[in-house]
C-alpha positions in Angstrom: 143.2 -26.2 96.1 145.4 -26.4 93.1 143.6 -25.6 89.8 140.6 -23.2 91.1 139.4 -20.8 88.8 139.9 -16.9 88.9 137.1 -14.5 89.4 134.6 -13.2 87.1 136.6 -10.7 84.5 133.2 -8.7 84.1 132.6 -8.3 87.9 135.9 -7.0 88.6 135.9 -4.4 85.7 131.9 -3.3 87.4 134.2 -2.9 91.0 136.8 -0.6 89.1 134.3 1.5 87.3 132.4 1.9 90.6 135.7 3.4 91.8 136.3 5.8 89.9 132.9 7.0 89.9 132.6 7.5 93.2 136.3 8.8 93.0 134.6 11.1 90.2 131.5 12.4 92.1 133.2 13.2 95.2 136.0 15.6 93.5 132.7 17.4 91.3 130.5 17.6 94.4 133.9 19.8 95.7 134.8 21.9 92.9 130.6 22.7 92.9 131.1 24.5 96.9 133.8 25.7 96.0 132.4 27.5 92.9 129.6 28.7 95.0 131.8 30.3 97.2 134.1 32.1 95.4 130.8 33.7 93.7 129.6 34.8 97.2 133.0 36.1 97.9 132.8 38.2 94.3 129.1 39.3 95.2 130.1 40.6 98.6 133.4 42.2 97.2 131.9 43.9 94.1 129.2 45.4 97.0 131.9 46.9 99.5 133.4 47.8 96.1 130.5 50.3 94.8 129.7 51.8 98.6 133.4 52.4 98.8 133.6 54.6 95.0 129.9 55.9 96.4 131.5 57.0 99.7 134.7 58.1 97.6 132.0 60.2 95.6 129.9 61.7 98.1 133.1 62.4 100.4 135.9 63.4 98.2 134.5 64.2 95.1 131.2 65.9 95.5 131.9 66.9 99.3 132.2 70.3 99.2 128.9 71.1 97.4 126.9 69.1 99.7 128.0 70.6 102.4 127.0 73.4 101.0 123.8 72.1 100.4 123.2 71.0 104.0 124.3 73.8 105.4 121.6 76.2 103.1 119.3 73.5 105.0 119.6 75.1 108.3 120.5 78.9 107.5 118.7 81.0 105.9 118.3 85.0 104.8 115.4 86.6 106.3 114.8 90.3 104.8 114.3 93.3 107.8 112.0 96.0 106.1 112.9 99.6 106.2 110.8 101.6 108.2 108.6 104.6 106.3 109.2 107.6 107.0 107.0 109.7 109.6 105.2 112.7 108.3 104.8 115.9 110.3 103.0 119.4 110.6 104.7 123.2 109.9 105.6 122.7 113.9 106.1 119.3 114.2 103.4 117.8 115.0 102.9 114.0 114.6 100.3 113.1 112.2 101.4 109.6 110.7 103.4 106.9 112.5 103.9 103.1 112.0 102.5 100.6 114.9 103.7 96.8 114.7 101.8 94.2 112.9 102.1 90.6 113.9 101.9 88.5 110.6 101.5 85.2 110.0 103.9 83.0 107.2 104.2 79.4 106.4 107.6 78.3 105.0 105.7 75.0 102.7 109.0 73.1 103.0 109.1 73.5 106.4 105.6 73.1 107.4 105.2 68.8 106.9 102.8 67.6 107.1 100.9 70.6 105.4 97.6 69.8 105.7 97.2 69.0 109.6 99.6 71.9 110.0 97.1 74.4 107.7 94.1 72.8 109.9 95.2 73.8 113.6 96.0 77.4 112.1 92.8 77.6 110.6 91.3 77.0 114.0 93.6 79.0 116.3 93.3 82.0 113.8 89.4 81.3 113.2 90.5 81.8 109.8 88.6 79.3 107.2 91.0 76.8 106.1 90.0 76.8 102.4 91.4 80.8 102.6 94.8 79.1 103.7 95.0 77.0 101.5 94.1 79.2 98.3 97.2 81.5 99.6 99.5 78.3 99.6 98.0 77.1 96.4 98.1 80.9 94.8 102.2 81.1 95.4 103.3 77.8 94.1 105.3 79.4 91.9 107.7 80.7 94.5 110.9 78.7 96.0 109.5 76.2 98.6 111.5 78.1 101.1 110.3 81.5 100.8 107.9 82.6 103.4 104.0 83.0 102.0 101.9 85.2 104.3 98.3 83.9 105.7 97.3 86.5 107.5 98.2 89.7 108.4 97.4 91.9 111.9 96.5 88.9 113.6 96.0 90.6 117.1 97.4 89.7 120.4 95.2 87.0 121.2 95.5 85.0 118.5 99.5 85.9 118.7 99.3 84.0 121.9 97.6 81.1 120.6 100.2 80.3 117.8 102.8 80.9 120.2 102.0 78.6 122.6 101.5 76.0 120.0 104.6 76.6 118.0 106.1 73.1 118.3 102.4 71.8 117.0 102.9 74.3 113.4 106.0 73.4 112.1 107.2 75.9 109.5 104.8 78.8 111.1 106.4 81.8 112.0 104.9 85.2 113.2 106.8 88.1 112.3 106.1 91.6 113.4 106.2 94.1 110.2 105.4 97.9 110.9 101.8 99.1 109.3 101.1 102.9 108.8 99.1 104.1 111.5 97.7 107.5 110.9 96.7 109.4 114.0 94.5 111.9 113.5 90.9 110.0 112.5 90.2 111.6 108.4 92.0 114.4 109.2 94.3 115.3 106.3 93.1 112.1 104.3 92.7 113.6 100.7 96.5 115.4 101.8 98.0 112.5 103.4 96.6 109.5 100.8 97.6 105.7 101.8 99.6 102.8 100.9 98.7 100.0 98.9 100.4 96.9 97.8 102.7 97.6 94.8 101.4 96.1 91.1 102.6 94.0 88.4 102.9 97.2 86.0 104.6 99.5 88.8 106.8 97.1 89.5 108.2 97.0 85.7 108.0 100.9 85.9 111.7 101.0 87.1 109.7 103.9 89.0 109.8 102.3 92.3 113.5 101.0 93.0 114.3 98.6 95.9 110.8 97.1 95.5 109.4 93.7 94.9 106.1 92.0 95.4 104.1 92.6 98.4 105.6 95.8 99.6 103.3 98.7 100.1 103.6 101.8 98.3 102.0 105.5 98.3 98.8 105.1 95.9 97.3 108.6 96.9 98.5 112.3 98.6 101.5 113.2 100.0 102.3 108.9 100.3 102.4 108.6 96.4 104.0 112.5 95.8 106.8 111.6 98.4 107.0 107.8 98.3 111.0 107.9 97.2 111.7 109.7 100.3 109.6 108.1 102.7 110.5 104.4 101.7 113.6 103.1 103.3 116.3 100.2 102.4 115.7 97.2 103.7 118.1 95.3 105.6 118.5 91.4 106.4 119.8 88.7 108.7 121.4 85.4 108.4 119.8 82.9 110.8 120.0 79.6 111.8 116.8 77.2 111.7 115.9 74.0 113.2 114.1 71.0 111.6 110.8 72.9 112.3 112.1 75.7 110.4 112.1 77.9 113.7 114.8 81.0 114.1 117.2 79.3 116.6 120.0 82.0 116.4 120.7 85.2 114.6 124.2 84.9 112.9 124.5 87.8 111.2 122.3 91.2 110.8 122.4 94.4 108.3 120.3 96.6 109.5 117.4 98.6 107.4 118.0 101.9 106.9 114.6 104.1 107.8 112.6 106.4 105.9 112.8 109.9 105.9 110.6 112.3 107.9 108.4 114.8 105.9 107.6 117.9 107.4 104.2 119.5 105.6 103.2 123.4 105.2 99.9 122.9 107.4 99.0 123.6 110.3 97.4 120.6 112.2 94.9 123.1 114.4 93.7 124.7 111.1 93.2 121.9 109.6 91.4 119.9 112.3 88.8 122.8 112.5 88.3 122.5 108.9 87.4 119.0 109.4 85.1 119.6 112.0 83.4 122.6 109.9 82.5 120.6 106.9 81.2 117.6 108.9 77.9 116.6 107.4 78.3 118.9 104.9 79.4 118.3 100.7 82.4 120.3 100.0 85.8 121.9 100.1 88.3 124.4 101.9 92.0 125.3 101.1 93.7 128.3 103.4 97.5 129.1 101.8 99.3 131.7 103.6 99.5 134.8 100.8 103.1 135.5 101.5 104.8 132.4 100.4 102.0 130.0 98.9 102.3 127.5 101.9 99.1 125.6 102.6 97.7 125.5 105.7 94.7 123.6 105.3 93.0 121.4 103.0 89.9 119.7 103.1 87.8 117.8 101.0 84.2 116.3 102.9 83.3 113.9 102.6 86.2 112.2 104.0 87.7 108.4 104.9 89.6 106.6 107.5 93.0 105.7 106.1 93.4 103.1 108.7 90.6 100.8 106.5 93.7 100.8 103.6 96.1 99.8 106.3 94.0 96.8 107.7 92.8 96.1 104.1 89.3 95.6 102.3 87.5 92.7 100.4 86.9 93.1 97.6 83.2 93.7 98.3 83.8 96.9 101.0 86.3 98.3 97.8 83.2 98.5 95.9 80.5 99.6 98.1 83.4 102.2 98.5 84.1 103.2 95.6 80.2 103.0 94.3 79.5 105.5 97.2 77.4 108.4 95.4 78.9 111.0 97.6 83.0 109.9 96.3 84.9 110.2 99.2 88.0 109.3 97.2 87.4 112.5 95.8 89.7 115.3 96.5 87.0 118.6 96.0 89.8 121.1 96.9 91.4 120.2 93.7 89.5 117.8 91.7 86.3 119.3 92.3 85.0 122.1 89.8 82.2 124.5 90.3 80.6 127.5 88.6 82.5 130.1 90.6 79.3 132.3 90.7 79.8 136.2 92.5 83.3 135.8 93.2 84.1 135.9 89.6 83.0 139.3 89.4 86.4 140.0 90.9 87.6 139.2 87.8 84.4 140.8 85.9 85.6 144.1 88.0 89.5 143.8 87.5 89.1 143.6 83.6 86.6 146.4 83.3 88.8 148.6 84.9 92.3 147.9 83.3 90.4 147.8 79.8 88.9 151.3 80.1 85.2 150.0 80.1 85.0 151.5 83.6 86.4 153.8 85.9 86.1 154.5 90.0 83.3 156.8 89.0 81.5 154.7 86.7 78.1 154.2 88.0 74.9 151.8 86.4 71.9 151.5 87.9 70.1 148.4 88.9 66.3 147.9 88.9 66.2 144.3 89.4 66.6 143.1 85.7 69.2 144.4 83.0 67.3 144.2 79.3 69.2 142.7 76.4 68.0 141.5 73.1 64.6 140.8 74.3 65.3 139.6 77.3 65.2 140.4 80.9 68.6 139.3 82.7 67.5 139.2 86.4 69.5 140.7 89.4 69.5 138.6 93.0 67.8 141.3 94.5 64.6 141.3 92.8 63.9 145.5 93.8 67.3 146.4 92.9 70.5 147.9 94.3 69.7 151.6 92.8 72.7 153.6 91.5 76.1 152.0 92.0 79.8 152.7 91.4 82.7 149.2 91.0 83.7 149.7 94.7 79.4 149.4 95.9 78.7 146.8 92.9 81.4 144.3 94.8 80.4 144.9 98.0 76.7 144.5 97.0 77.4 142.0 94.2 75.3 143.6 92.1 74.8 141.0 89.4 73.3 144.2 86.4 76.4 145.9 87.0 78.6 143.6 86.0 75.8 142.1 83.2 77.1 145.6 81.5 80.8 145.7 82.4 81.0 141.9 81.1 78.9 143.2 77.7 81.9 146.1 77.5 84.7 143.5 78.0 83.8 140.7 76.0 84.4 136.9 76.4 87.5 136.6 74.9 89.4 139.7 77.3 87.1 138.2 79.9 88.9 134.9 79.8 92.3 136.8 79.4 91.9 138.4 82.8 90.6 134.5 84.3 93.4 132.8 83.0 96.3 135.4 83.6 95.0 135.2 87.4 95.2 131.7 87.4 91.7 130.4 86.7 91.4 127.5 84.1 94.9 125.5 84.3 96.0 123.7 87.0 98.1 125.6 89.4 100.9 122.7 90.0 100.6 121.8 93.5 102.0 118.6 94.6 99.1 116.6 94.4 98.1 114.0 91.7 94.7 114.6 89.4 94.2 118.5 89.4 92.0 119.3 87.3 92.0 122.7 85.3 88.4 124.0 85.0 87.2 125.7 81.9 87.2 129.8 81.2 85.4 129.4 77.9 86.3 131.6 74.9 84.4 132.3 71.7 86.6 129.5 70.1 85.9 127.1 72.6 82.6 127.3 71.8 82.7 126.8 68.3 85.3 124.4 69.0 83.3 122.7 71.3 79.4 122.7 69.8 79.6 123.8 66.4 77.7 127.0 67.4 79.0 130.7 67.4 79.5 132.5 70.7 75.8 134.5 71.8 76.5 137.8 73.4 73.5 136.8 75.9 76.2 134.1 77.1 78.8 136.5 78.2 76.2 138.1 80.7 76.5 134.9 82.5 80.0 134.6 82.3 80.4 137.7 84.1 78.2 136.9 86.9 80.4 133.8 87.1 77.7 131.4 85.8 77.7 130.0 82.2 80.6 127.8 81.2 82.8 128.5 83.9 83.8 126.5 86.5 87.3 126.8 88.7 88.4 124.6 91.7 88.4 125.9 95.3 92.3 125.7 94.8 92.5 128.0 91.9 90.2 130.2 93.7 92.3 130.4 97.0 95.2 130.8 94.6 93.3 134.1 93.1 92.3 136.0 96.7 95.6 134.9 97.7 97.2 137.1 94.8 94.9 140.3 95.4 96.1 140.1 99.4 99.8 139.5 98.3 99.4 142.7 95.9 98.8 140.7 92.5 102.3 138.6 93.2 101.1 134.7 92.9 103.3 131.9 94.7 102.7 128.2 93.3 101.1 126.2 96.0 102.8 123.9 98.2 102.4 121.6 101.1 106.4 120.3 101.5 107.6 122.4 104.2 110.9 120.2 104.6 112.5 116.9 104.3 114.7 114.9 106.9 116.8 111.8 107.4 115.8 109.6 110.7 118.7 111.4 112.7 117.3 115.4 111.8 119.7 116.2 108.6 117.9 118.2 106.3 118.2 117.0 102.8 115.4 119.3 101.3 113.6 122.5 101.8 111.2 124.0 99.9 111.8 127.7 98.7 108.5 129.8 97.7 108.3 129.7 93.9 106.8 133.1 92.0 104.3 131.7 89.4 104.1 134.9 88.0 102.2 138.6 88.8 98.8 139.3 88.1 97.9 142.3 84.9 96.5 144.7 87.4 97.2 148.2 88.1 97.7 149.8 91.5 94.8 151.8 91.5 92.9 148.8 90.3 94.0 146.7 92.6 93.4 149.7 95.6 89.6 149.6 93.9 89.2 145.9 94.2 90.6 145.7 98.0 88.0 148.2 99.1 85.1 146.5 97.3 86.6 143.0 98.9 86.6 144.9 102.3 83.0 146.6 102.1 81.5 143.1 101.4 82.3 142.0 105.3 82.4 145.3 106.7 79.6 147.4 105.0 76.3 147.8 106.2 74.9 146.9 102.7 77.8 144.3 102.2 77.0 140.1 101.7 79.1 138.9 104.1 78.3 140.3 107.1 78.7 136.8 108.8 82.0 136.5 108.3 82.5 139.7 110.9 84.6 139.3 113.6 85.9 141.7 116.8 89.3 142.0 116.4 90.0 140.6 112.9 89.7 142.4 110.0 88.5 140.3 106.9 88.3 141.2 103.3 86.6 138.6 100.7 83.4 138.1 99.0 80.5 135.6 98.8 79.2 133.6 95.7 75.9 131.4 95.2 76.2 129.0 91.9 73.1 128.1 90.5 73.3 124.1 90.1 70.4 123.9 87.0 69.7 126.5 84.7 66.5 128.5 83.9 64.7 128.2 81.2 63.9 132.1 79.9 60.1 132.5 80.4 60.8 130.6 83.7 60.2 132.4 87.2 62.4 132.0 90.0 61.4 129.0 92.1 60.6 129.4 95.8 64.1 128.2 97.9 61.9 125.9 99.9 60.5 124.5 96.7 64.1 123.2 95.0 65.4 119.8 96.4 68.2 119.3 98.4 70.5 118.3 95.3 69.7 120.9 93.1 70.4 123.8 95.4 73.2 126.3 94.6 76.3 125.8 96.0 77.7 128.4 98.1 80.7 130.2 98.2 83.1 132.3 100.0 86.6 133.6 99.2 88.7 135.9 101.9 91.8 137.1 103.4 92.5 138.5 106.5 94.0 141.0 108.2 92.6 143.0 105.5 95.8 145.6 106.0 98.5 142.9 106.5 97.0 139.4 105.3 98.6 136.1 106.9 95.8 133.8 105.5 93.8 133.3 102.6 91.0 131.3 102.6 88.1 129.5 99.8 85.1 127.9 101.4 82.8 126.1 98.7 79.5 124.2 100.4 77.8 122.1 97.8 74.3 122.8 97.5 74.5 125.5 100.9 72.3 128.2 98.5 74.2 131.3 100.0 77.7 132.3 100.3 76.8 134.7 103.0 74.8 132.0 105.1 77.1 128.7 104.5 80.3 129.8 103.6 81.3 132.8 105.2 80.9 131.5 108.8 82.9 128.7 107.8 86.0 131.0 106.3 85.3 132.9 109.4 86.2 130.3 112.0 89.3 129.0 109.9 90.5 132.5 110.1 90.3 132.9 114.0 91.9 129.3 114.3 94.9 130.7 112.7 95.4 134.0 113.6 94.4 133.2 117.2 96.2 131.1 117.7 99.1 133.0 116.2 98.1 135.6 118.5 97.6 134.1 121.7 101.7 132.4 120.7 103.3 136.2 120.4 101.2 137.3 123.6 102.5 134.1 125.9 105.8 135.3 124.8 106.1 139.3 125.2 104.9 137.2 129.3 108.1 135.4 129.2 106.5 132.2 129.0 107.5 129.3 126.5 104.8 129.6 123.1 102.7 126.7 123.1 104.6 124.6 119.6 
């Protein structure tokens, strides 16, 4: 049809914008996906991107240290201690030795998780887990690596539980250290001494190199004296570990170099019966051979097990120890001081003569009392020895003869004579805390109290009573002079030292100290008086007699209290145990050729004669027996017994 009209002008401009709209939201709905994955693509990039500069890090940069690092994971330094040194008699004889210990460590890194770990210890050891734990808990200070020990000398048994449970106690490890074992039950103990575990203060000392803490050191005797020879070096070893912390192969080892072996002047046999003879008994004896100052026994009752140190004490068994009234810990042949009593009348007799107050044919008489201003000084024997020269005054002990040659002498030459025969100082011996006793002088006194000196005091201190008091040492040191002719040797108990292998780095010489003020003729007095006391029919010491062995020495009873002047003497059975004298005995024998001299003090025994002498009697057979019964097995061609 000609003429129709066209179409709407608004409808077809709504059918072009429609269009391009939909043209529009199909190209933006694109470009939207397409954004979203290029971001993805960025995100996953940028990721690869740090592990790779991580990996480049770890690998390249920082590689070497953690390997390093990794490897310290699974080797590790373990340290080998040294073993001590052993320590021997004169001949060789074995007195101390080291036994393994099996000891239990945890390694806290190791040992995850701790706390199930610390509980089936607790139970296979029997060992309170609140005690593990306090040892974990008291080291945290130490690297996490570093073994702590839990407990030490676990015992076989309990060895075999924690082995077969290894893989159920990860970082536990037994390790079997070396513990001093001393053979010979408190023989020797106040000699030998023990170990203990080294302290804060001697470990900054600088007197105890190649130590740290924990390691056991000499706290007492011969241990402490010789500890820089008997300690070793310790040695070490490179191991590997496993997860665990378990010892899966040695790599490397150094080993520890050992102690060395101390050889000491005594002589086991000797000493052993001197044990046994002051068993039950308070007191001391030292036997030194005269010749060369060598000790061949020393004994101090009462005595201890070392073995107790070695396993270790609570703290409550230290104290009941060291509370003990009787003081074991004590050392009484050098530590212990006692009025010397008779046997300082040696001394009494020795400065009478070389100062003229007396001769050999001096003679006083005794009635039973010796009068001086007013008072009646009493003798022992209450009727009296009668008329007596210095030779029957010793052998008698005869205390108004010497009440007179002391009154001649005075204190102050009196105490000359002590001290230049080595009473009052300490005589040097290898042995920590000697004490020195105390020869008193006029000086002292005032010194001392404030008071003048009484000429009634030096009749006591000739008798040996008073101030005076020496120590069994110093008083083996003075018989020991008279048998050796008035020639002193310092004491010693180091015979010799040796390395592991037998070298010799160390021998010990005998040292002169010195010889004593007396005269030949003096000392030829003296002897006989010495000799008379054992082998007199009037002498004290009868009971140290012996067929066959000549003995030479002299008895001594120290009163423990004073008496008060007007004050009788009490009846014996009357005093109580603690308050009774001490006895005393000092002797040498062969009287002619002396090997051995000996000093026996028995706290409260009452009487040289009774206590003492039997016991220096018995020492001396021991030795010279012995000695003896060696020479005679070998004029029969047979092998001496060592």
């Amino acid at each position: 049809m000609q003429g129709s009209e066209p179409a709407n002008p608004t409808d077809r401009q709504n059918d072009v914008l429609g269009d391009v709209l939909s043209r529009y939201l199909k190209t933006a709905d694109s470009e939207w996906y397409k954004q979203r994955i290029i971001g993805a693509i960025i995100c996953a990039l940028a990721v690869f991107a740090v592990l790779l500069i991580r990996l480049f890090f770890l690998q390249v940069l920082k590689g070497e240290e953690y390997s390093r690092l990794s490897e310290n994971n699974s080797i590790r330094l373990q340290t080998i201690d040294a073993p001590r040194g052993m320590i021997f008699d004169r001949s060789g004889k074995l007195m101390v030795d080291n036994r393994p210990s099996f000891d239990v460590s945890i390694i806290p890194k190791d040992a995850r998780p701790l706390g199930p770990t610390l509980d089936k210890l607790s139970k296979l050891l029997s060992v309170p887990k609140e005690e593990l734990n306090s040892k974990v808990a008291g080291q945290t200070g130490i690297l996490t690596y570093q073994p702590i020990t839990l407990k030490q000398d676990i015992g076989r048994r309990s060895l075999a539980f924690v082995e077969v449970n290894k893989y159920d106690l990860p970082g536990i490890m037994v390790n079997v250290e070396l513990r001093r074992l001393y053979i010979h039950k408190q023989a020797a103990t106040h000699l030998l001494g023990y170990l203990g575990e080294i302290n804060s203060a001697e470990l900054k000392s600088g007197k105890y190199t190649n130590t740290r803490s924990g390691d056991l050191i000499g706290k007492y005797g011969a241990e402490k004296v010789f500890d820089n020879f008997l300690r070793g070096k310790r040695g070490g070893r490179q191991v590997e570990v496993n997860a665990n912390g378990q010892v899966v192969k040695i790599l490397k080892t150094v080993n520890a170099r050992p102690g060395n072996n101390i050889y000491l002047t005594i002589d086991l046999e000797v000493q052993n019966k001197a044990e046994e003879l002051l068993k039950d008994v308070l007191g001391a004896i030292v036997a030194i051979e005269p010749a060369s100052g060598q000790i061949l026994a020393l004994a101090s009752s009462p005595s201890f097990d070392q073995n107790a140190f070695v396993r270790g004490m609570s703290h409550g068994q230290w104290e009941a120890f060291i509370a003990n009234p009787l003081k074991p810990l004590t050392n009484r042949a050098v530590q212990g001081e006692y009025p010397p009593a008779s046997t300082y009348k040696i001394l009494t007799a020795i400065a009478g003569l070389e100062e003229g107050v007396i001769d050999e044919n001096t003679t006083f008489t005794c009635p039973g009392f010796y009068k001086f201003n007013n008072r009646e000084y009493r003798c022992w024997k209450k009727g009296g020895h009668g008329t007596l020269s210095v030779v029957q005054a010793i052998a008698e002990s005869c205390d108004v003869f010497f009440y007179q040659v002391g009154q001649g002498v005075g204190i102050d030459r009196l105490a000359w004579y002590a001290r230049a025969c080595g009473l009052g100082s300490r005589t040097g011996i290898n042995l920590d805390n000697e004490t020195q006793g105390l020869i008193p002088t006029a000086a002292w006194k005032k010194r001392r109290t404030g008071i003048e000196w009484q000429e009634g005091e030096t009749l006591s201190v000739a008798i040996g009573q008073g101030f005076n008091l020496v120590t069994p040492l110093q008083m083996t040191g003075l018989i020991s002079g008279l048998a050796n002719d008035g020639i002193k040797y310092k004491p010693e108990i180091l015979g010799r030292i040796e390395t592991a292998d037998g070298q010799v780095i160390k021998k010990t010489e005998p040292q002169v100290m010195g010889q004593m003020p007396i005269s030949p003729k003096t000392m030829a007095l003296v002897k006989e008086g010495l000799w008379r006391v054992v082998n007199s029919d009037r002498g004290t010491a009868k009971g140290a007699r012996f067929p066959g062995i000549d003995i030479s020495g002299k008895t001594g009873t120290a009163q423990v209290v004073s008496r008060k002047e007007d004050e009788d003497e009490p009846d014996e059975e009357d005093i109580p145990d603690h308050l009774k004298p001490h006895a005393w005995f000092v002797a040498y024998a062969p009287s002619a050729d002396p090997k051995i001299a000996v000093a026996v003090v028995v706290e409260h025994g009452e009487h040289g004669s009774g206590a003492a002498a039997p016991i220096a009697r018995e020492v001396i057979k021991a030795y010279l027996l012995k000695d003896q019964l060696g020479k005679r097995l070998l004029a029969n061609g047979k092998e001496a017994a060592p």
